[in-house]
Structure formats: structure tokens, C-alpha cells
C-alpha atoms as an extended CHARMM CRD file, in Angstrom:
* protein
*
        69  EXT
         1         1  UNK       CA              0.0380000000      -24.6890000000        9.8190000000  PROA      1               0.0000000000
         2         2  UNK       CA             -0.1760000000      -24.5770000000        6.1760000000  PROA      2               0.0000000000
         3         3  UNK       CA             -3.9550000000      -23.2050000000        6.5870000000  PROA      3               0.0000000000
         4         4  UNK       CA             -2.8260000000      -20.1760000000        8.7310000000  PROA      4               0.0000000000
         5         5  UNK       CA              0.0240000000      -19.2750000000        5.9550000000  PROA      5               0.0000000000
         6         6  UNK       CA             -2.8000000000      -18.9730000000        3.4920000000  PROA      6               0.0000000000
         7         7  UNK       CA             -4.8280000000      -17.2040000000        5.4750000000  PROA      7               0.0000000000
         8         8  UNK       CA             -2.3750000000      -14.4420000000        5.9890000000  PROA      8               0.0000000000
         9         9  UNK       CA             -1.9560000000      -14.2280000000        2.1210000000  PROA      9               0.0000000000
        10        10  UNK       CA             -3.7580000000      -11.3350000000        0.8810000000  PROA      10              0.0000000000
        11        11  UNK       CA             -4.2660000000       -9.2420000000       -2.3860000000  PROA      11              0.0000000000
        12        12  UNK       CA             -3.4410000000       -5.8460000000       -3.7830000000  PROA      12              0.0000000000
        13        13  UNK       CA             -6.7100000000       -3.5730000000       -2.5000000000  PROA      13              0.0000000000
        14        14  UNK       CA             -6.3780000000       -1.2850000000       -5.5910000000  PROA      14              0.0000000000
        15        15  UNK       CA             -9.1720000000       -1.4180000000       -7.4530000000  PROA      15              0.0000000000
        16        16  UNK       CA             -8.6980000000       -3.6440000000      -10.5180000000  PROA      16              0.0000000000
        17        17  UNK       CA             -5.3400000000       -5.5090000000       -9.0850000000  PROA      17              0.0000000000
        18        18  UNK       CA             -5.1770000000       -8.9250000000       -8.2000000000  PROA      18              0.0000000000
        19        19  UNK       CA             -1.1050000000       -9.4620000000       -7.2840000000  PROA      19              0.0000000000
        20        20  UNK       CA             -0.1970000000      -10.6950000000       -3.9690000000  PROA      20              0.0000000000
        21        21  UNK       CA              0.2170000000       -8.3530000000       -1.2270000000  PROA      21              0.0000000000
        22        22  UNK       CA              3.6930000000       -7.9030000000       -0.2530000000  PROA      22              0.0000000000
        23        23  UNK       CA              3.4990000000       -4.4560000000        1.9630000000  PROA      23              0.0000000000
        24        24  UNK       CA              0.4800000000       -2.4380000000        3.7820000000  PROA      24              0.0000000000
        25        25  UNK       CA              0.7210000000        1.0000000000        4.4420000000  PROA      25              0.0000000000
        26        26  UNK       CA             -2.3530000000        3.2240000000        6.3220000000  PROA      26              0.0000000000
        27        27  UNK       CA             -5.3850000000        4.5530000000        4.1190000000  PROA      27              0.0000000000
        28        28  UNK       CA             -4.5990000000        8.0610000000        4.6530000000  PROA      28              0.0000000000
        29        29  UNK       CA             -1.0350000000        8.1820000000        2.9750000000  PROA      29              0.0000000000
        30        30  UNK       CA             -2.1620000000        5.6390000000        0.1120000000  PROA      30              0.0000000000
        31        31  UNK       CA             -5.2720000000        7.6190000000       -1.0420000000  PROA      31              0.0000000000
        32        32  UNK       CA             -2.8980000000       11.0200000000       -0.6620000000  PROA      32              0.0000000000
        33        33  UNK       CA             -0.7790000000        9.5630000000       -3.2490000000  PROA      33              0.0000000000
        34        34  UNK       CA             -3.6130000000        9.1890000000       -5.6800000000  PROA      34              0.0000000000
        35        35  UNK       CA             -3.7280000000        5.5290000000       -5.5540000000  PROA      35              0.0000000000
        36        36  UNK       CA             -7.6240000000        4.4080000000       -6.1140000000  PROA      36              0.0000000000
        37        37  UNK       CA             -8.5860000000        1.8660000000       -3.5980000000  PROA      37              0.0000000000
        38        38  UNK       CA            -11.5800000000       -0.6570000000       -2.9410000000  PROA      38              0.0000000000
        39        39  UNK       CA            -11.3360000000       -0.6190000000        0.6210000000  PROA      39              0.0000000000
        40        40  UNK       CA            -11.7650000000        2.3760000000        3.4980000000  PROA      40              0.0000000000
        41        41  UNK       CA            -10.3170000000        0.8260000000        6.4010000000  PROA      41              0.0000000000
        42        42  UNK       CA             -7.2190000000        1.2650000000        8.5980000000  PROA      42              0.0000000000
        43        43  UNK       CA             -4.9450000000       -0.1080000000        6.4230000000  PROA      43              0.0000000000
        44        44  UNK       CA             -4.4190000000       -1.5230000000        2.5090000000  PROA      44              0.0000000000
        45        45  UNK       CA             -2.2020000000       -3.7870000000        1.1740000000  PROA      45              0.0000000000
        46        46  UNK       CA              0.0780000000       -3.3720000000       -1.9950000000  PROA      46              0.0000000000
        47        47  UNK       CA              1.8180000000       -5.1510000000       -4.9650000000  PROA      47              0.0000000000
        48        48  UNK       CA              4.9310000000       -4.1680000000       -5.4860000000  PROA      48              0.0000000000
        49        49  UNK       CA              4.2380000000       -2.3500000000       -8.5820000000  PROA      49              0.0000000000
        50        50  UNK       CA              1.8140000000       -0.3800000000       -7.0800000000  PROA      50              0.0000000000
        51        51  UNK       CA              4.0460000000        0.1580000000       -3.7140000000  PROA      51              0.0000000000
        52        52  UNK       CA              6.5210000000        1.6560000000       -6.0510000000  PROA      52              0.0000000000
        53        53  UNK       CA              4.3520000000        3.7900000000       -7.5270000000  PROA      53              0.0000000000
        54        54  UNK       CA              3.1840000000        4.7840000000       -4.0350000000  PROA      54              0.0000000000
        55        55  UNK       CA              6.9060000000        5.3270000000       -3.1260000000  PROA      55              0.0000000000
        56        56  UNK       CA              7.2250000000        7.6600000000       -6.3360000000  PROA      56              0.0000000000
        57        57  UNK       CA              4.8760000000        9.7080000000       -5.5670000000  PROA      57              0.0000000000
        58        58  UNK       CA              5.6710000000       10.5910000000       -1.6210000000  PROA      58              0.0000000000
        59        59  UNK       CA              9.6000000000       10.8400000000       -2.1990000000  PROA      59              0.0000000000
        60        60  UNK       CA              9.3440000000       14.3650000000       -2.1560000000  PROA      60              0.0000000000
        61        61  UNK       CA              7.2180000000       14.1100000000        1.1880000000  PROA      61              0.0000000000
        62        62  UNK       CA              9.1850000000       11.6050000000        2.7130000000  PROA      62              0.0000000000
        63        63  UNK       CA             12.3640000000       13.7460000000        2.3470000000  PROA      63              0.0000000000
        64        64  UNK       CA             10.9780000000       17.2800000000        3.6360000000  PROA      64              0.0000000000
        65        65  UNK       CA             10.0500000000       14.6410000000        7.0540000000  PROA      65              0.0000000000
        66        66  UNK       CA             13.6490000000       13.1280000000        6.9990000000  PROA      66              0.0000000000
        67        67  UNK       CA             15.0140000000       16.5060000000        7.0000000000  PROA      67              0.0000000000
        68        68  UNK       CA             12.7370000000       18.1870000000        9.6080000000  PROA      68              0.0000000000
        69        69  UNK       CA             10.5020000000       20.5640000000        8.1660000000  PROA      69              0.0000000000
């Protein structure tokens, strides 16, 4: 069991990052924020510093959605 829980532990994909992983959002919305990323697959995984950042710089985005626009 313990070998499957490390397994599943990854890293932050931005380039130059080496925090654990604690969210992964899809390639198209991370490198629309700006963030620059190692990987080009489906999806990349994020500290939480750089999540935040990545939150910072859709809020604006992310409301207009919420509010149907």
C-alpha cells in the first residue's frame, strides 16, 4: 500500500519547481495564464504557490464564466 501512495506523489511541472503537487489543472488554461511549463500533455500538476498564482491570474476569467458572459 505504502508503494502505491508514493507513486501517486508527484511534483510541480513548472519548469524550475520541485514542491509537491497538490492540484492539476488542464494544459490549456495553465499555459493561458502565463505559467511556463516542462510538460505538453493533458494535464499539469501545481504547488500551491504556483496554483495561486494561476488562480490570480484567471480571477477575472473565472468571474465573466460565473456570471454568464
Amino acid at each position: 500500500m505504502v508503494q502505491r501512495k508514493e507513486a501517486l506523489e508527484k511534483t510541480c511541472e513548472v519548469s524550475g519547481c520541485r514542491e509537491p503537487a497538490v492540484r492539476s489543472i488542464s494544459i490549456k488554461k495553465a499555459k493561458a495564464s502565463g505559467l511556463s511549463l516542462e510538460g505538453d500533455r493533458g494535464n499539469v500538476h501545481l504547488c500551491k504557490e504556483h496554483y495561486k498564482e494561476f488562480k490570480r491570474s484567471t480571477r477575472e476569467d473565472r468571474k465573466l464564466q460565473r456570471l454568464g458572459w
